[in-house]
C-alpha angles and dihedrals in degrees: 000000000000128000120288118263134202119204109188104205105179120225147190134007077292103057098230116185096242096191131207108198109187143158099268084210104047086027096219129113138109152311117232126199097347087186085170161309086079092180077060088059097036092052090055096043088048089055099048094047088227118157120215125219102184142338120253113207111196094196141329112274111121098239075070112041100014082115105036107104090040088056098038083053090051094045103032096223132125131263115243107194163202117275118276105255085078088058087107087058096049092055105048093045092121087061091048080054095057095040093063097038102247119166106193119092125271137194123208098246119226104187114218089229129015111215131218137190108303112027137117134238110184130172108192111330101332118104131212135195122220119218128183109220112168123186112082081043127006091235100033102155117199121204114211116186092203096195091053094043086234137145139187097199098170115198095341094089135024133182105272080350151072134211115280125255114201097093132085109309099001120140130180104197089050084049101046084053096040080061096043104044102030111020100039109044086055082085139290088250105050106112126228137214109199127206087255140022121357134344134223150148136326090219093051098045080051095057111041111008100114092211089064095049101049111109 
């Protein structure tokens, strides 16, 4: 086994972080969160020669899952993801399309299996945790590689930020708990890579995000 590795390939009018997380060594892993320009994705997949096993979906906004069916039909492999409870989402994901004006085309996603707290996603021999933290999305779904100290939080935790909460489902005070009593007590050093902009740190998001030390 080589050393887990993380691609960022930006997507969409909204610059998601879709992620490919892979073995450095067998070059094959997954794709989390393709919300779109999935040529975009299979070109650098392509380039890289890496081989996918499966898609992780985080949650169902359509920045996140917009290009999930398209690149489950070019790879062949199953959607994991997110819980249940962002099936609604996932299926109205043609109508989020045309909210937000997009013109590209998009696909309603149905996971091939939804996920909940406590199970485990793995490529390879890298592990992942999976953690429901609902707030910024009912079925928000987390994955900790705990022997790398590494999360994919999606939209749950920003650096300096959190996910937002005004759209359908969301909910601050369920988020703010979803950081403080899953996320953080996984370790001030374990490293983070967000649905948009830049990662970081648990500790440091402890210890100066002004949404984590508001009362």
């Amino acid at each position: 086994m080589g050393a887990l590795r993380a691609g960022i390939v930006p997507v969409t009018p909204f610059q998601q972080n879709c992620t490919i997380l892979f073995d450095e060594t067998e070059k094959r892993g997954v794709v989390v969160d393709p919300g779109g320009d999935v040529d975009r994705i299979l070109a650098v997949l392509k380039e890289n020669d890496i081989s996918i096993e499966a898609i992780w979906i985080t949650h169902g906004h359509i920045d996140h899952a917009g290009g999930a069916m398209d690149l489950k039909d070019a790879l062949g492999v199953e959607i994991v993801g997110p819980h249940e409870a962002d099936a609604p989402l996932l299926a109205n994901l043609e109508n989020q399309a045309k909210k937000f004006g997009l013109n590209d085309p998009v696909r309603n996603a149905v996971p091939d299996r939804f996920l909940k707290e406590g199970d485990v996603v793995s490529f390879g021999e890298h592990v992942f945790e999976v953690f429901h933290c609902p707030g910024h999305a009912p079925g928000h779904v987390v994955f900790f590689n705990r022997d790398q100290k590494f999360a994919h939080v999606g939209d749950v935790l920003f650096h300096g930020s959190v996910g937002r909460t005004d759209l359908p489902g969301g909910d601050h005070a369920a988020l703010i708990r979803s950081i403080k009593e899953k996320l953080l007590p996984l370790g001030d050093e374990v490293g983070f890579i967000c649905g948009h902009g830049p990662g970081g740190r648990f500790g440091d998001e402890r210890r100066t995000n002004p949404f984590l030390l508001e009362d």
